[in-house]
C-alpha positions as CSV (number, residue, x, y, z in Angstrom):
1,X,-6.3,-6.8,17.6
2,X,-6.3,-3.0,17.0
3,X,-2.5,-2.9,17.1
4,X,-2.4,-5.5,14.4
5,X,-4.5,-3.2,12.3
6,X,-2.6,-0.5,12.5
7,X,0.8,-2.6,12.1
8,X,-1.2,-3.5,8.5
9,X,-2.1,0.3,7.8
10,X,1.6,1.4,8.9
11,X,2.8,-1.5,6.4
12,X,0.9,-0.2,3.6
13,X,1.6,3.4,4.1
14,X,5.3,2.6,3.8
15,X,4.2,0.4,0.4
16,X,2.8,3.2,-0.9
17,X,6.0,5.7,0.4
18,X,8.4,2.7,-1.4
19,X,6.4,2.7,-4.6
20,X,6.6,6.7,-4.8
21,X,10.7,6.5,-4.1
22,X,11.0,4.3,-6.7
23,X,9.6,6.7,-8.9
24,X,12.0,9.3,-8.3
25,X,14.7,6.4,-8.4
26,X,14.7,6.4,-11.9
27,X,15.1,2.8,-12.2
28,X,17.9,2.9,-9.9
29,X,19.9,6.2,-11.2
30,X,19.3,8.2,-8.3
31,X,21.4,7.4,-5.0
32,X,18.5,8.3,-2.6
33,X,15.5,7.3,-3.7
34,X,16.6,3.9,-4.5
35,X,17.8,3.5,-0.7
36,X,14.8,5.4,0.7
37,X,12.4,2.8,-1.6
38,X,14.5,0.1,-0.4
39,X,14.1,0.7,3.6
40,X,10.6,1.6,2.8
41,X,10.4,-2.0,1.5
42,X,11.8,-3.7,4.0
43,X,10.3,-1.4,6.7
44,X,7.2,-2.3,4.9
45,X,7.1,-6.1,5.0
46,X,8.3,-5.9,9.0
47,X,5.8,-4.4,9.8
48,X,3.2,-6.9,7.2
49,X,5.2,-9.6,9.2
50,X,4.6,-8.5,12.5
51,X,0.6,-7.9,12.0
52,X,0.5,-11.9,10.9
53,X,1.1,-12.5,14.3
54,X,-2.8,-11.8,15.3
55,X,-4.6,-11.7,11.5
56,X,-5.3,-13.7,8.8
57,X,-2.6,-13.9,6.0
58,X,-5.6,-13.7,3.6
59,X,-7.4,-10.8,4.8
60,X,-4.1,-9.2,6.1
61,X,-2.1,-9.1,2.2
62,X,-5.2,-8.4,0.4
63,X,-5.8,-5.6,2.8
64,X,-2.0,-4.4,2.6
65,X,-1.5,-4.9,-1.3
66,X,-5.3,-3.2,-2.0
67,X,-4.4,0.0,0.2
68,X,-0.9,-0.6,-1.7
69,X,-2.6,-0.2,-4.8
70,X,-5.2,2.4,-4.2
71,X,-2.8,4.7,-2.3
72,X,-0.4,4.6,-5.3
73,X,-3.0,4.9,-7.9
74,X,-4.2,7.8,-6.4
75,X,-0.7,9.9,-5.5
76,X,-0.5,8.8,-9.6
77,X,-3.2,10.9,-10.4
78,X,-2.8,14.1,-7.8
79,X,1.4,14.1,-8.1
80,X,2.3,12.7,-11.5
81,X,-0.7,13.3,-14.1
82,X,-1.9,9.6,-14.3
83,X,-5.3,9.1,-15.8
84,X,-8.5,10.5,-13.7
85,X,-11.2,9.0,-16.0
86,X,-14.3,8.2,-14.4
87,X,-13.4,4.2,-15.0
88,X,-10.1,4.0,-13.4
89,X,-11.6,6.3,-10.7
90,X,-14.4,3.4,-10.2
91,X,-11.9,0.5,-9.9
92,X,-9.9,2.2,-7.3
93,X,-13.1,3.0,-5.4
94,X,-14.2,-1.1,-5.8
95,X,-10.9,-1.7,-4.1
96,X,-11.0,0.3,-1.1
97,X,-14.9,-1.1,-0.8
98,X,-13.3,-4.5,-1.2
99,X,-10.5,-3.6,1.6
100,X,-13.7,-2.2,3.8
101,X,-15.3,-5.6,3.6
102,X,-13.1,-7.8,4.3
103,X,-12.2,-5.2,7.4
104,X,-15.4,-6.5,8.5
105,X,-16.2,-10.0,7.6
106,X,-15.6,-12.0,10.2
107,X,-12.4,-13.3,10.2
């Protein structure tokens, strides 16, 4: 079950890698990043796919897509100037508490 959990936290780390290429894609001007954010997708949902074999497709997308968002909202803020204010900074918080309970709820 451990493997599966870190199948999911692999998954989202290359969500979070695919959402930052497609940044520097430029909406698809640049060669690179739009075919690094592309293998990153794909890399990404193998990986989601795989994990489904031993969690629950609830828990396991709400996990991926929360740590999706939370990882991206926060490179946002440290690499491209996005809003810190102490509200956004709240909502990302609720969801990584969000991910951390339904880590633990019993599945």
């Amino acid at each position: 079950m451990m493997a599966a959990w870190l199948l999911l936290l692999a998954a989202a780390m290359a969500d979070i890698g695919m959402a930052v290429a497609l940044k520097y894609a430029q909406g698809w001007t640049r060669l690179w990043p739009s075919l690094i954010g592309l293998a990153l997708a794909n890399g990404a949902i193998a990986l989601l796919t795989v994990s489904l074999r031993q969690l629950p497709v609830g828990t396991a997308f709400a996990v991926f897509t929360g740590l999706g968002a939370a990882g991206v909202a926060a490179l946002g803020i440290v690499y491209f100037g996005e809003s810190a204010s102490p509200l956004r900074l709240m909502l990302i918080a609720l969801i990584v508490v969000g991910i951390a309970g339904l880590k633990m709820a019993p599945a």
